[in-house]
C-alpha positions as CSV (number, residue, x, y, z in Angstrom):
1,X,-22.1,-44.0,25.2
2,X,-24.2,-41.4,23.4
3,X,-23.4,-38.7,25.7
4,X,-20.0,-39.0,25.1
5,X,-20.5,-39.3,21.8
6,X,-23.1,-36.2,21.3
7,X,-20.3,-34.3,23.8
8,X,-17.3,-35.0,21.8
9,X,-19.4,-34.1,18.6
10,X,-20.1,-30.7,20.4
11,X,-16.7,-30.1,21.3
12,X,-15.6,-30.9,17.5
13,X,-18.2,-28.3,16.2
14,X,-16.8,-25.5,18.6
15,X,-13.7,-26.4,17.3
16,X,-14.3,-25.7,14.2
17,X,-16.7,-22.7,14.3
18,X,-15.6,-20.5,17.7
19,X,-11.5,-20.2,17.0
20,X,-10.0,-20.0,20.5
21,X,-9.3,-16.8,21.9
22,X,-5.3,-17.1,21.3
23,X,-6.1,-16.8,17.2
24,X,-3.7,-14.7,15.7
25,X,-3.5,-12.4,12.6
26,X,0.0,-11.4,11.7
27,X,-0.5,-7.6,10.4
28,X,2.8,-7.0,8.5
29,X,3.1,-3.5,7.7
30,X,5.5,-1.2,5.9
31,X,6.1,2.2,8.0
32,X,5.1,4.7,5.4
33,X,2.6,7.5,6.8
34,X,0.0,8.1,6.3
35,X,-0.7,4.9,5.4
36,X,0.9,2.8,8.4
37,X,4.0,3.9,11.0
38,X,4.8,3.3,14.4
39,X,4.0,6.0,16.8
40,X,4.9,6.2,20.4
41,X,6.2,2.6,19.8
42,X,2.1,1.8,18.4
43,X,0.6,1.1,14.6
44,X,-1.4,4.3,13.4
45,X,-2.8,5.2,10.0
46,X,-5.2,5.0,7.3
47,X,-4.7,0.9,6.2
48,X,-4.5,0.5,10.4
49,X,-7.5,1.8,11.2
50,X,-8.9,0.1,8.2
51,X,-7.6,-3.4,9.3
52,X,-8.8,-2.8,13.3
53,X,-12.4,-2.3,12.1
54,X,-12.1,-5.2,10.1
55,X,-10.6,-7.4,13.1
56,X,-14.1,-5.6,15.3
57,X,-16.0,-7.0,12.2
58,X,-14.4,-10.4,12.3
59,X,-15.8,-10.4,16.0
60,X,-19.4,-9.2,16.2
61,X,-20.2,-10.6,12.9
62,X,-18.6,-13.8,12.6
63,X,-17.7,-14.8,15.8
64,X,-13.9,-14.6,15.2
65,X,-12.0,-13.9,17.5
66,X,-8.1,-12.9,16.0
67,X,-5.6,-11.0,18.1
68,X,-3.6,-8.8,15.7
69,X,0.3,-9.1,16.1
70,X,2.0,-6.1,14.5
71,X,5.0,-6.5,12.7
72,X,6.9,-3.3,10.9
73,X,9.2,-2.6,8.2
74,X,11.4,-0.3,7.0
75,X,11.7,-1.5,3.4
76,X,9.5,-2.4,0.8
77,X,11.0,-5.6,-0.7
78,X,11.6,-7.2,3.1
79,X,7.9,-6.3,3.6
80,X,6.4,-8.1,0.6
81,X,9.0,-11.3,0.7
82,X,7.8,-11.7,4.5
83,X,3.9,-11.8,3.4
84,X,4.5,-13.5,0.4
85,X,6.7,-16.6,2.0
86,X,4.8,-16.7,5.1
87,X,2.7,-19.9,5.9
88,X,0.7,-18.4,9.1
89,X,-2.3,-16.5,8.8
90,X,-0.7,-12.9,7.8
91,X,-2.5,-10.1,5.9
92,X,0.1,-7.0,4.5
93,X,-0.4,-3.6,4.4
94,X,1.9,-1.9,2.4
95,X,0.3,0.8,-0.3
96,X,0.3,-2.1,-2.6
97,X,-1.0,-1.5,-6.0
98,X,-3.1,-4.5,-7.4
99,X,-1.1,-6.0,-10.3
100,X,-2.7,-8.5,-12.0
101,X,0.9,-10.4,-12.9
102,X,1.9,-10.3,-9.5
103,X,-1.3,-12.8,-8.5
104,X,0.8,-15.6,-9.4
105,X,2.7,-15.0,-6.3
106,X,0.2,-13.8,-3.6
107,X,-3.3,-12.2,-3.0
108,X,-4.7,-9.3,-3.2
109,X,-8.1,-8.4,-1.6
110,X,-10.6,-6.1,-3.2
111,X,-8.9,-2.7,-3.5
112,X,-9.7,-0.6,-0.5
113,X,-8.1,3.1,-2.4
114,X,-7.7,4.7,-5.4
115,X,-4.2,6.0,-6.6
116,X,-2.3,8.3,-8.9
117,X,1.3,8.2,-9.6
118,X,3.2,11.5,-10.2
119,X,6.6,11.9,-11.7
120,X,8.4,14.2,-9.3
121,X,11.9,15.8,-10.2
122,X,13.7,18.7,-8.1
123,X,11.7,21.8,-8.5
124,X,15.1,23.8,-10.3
125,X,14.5,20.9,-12.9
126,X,12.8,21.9,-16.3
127,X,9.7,21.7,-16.7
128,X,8.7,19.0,-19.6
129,X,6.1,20.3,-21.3
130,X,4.5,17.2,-23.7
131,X,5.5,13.6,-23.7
132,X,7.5,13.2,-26.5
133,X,11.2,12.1,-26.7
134,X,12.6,15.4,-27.2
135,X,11.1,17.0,-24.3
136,X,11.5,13.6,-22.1
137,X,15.3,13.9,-23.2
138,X,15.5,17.6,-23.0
139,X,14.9,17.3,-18.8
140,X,15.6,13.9,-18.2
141,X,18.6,12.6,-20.4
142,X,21.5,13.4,-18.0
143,X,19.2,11.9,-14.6
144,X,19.4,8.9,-12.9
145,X,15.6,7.7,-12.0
146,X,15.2,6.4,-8.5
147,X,12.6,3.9,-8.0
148,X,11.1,1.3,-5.6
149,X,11.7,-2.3,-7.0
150,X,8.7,-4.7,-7.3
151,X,6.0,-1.5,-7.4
152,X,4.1,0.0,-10.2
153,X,6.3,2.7,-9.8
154,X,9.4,0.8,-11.1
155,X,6.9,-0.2,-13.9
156,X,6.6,3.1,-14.8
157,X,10.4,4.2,-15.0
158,X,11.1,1.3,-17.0
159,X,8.5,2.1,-19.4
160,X,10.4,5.1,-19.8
161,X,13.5,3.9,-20.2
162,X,12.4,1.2,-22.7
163,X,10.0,4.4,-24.9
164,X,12.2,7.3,-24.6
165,X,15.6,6.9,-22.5
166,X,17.2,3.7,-23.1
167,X,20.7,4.9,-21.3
168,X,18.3,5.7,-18.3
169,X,20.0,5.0,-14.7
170,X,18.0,3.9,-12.1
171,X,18.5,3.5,-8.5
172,X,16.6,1.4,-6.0
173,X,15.2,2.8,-2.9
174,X,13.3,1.3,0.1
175,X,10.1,3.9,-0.2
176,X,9.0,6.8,-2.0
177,X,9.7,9.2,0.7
178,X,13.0,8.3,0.8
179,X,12.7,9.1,-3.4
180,X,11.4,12.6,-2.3
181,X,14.4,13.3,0.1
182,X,16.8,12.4,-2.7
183,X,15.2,14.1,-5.5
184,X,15.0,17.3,-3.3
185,X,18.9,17.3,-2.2
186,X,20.0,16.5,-5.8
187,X,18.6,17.8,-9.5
188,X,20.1,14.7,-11.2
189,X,17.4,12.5,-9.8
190,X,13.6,11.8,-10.8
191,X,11.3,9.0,-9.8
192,X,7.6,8.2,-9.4
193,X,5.7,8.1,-6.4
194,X,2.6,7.5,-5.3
195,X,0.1,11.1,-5.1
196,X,-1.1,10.1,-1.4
197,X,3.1,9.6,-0.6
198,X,3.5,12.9,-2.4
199,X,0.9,14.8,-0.6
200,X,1.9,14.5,2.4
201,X,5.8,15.0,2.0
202,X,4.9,18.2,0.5
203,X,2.7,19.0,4.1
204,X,5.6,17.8,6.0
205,X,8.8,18.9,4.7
206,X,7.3,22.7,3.2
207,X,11.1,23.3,2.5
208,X,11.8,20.8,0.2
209,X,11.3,21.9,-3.2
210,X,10.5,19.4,-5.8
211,X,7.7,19.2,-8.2
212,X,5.4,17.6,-10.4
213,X,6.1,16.9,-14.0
214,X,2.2,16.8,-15.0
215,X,1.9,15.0,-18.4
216,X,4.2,12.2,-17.1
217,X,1.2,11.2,-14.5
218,X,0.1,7.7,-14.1
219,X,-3.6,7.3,-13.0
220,X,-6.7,4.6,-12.8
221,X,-4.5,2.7,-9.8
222,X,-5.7,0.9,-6.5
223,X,-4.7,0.1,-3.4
224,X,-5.0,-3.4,-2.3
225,X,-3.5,-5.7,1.1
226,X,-2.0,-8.3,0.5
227,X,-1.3,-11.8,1.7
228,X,0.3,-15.3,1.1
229,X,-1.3,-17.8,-1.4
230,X,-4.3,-19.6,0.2
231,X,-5.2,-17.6,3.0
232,X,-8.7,-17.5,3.7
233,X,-8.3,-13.7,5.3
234,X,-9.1,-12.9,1.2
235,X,-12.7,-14.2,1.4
236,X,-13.3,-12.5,5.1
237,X,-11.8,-9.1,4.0
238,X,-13.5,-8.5,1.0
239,X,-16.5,-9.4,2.5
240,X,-16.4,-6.8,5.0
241,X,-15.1,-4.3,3.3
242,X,-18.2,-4.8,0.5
243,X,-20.2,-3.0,3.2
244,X,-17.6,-1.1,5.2
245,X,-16.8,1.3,1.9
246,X,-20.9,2.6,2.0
247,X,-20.1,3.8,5.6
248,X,-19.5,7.0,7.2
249,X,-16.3,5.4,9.3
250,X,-15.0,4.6,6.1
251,X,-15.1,8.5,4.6
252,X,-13.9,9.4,8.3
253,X,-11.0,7.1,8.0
254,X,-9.6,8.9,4.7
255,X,-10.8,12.3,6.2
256,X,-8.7,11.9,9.1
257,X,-5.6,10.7,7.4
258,X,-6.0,12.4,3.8
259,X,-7.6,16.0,4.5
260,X,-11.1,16.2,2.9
261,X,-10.3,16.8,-0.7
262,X,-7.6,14.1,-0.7
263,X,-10.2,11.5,0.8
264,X,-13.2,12.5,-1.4
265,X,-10.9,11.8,-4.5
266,X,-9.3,8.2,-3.1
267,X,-12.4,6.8,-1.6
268,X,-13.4,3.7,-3.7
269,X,-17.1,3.8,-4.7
């Protein structure tokens, strides 16, 4: 009677400490290089090759054994509704910036990149020179702003619109590189994106001619994942990455996907 006892006792510890090896984290991911796409029908980018060293670490340091599943978008409000509403053990990655008011909803982890918004309009656009109304109006009164919904960067066109251009337009769009496309096929639009989205549009698409309008920048942002209420994935993550920032891999990561001078600037300390 013992035995049994001491063996089902055993069993209920393994249980609870060594998950099985079918354990699954749901990495839902919005395609926006460099930060995550889909590439020969595979995840690849900066926050994926952030989220597979933290699945190694899960492993050789706590004895966790998760099997990502991948799951892609396309647009930015479909991505966050499917982490925020899902009840399985799901962590987003989406170029998210930590808002405190949006806690109320889901979780952030610790952030894991710095950020800058810039205000981009066509490049045939003038230039605005300070930010006062005048100017603001002078370039922007007769534009439409185009904008992601549920970002920082729709914060940021409405606090325009609320300071300076109260008749102010704005458009919804599923990501800022489909902002950048718009902005550079018509000189009636203007939106914010992030510098890191910006960056490399501007390496990709040389012919597209759109530009930054400088004292209309946003900065002191992060980056954070994000993931439903209650998931413990939180406490794991921010763990890890604690120690994974003070590595090399880390620095190599953003090298690799940001260019040196890029990664040097967005690498949190």
């Amino acid at each position: 009677m013992k035995r049994t006892i001491l063996i089902i006792f055993a069993v209920f510890c393994s249980a609870i400490y060594f998950p099985q090896a079918n354990d699954t984290l749901y990495v839902h991911y919005l395609d926006h290089a460099p930060f995550s796409t889909s590439e020969n029908a595979a995840p690849k980018g900066l926050e994926i090759d952030i989220i597979n060293d933290y699945i190694l670490w899960q492993k050789t340091t706590k004895k966790l054994n998760f099997t990502p599943k991948y799951v892609p978008f396309t647009d930015a409000d479909v991505f966050y509704a499917s982490v925020k509403n899902s009840s399985r053990n799901t962590i987003g990655l989406g170029a998210v910036t930590i808002i405190p008011e949006k806690a109320k909803e889901i979780e952030f982890t610790t952030s894991y990149l710095k950020n800058v918004a810039f205000c981009i309009s066509n490049g045939n656009a003038t230039d605005i020179k300070a930010k006062t109304q005048p100017e603001i109006i002078k370039t922007f009164g007769s534009m439409t702003a185009l904008t992601v919904t549920n970002t920082t960067l729709n914060k940021y066109v409405n606090e325009l619109k609320k300071s300076y251009l109260p008749e102010l337009k704005l458009i919804a769009q599923p990501s800022g590189t489909k902002i950048l496309d718009e902005i550079a096929r018509n000189v009636l639009y203007f939106g914010y994106v992030d510098a890191i989205t910006f960056w490399y549009y501007v390496k990709n698409n040389p012919g597209k001619f759109v530009k930054i309008q400088k004292p209309l920048i946003q900065t002191k942002e992060e980056f954070g994942f994000i993931l439903p209420k209650g998931c413990n994935q939180k406490v794991l993550f921010n763990e890890f990455f604690t120690g994974f920032k003070k590595t090399k891999n880390y620095h190599l990561i953003l090298e690799k996907h940001l260019g040196s001078y890029m990664g040097q600037i967005m690498a949190v300390n």
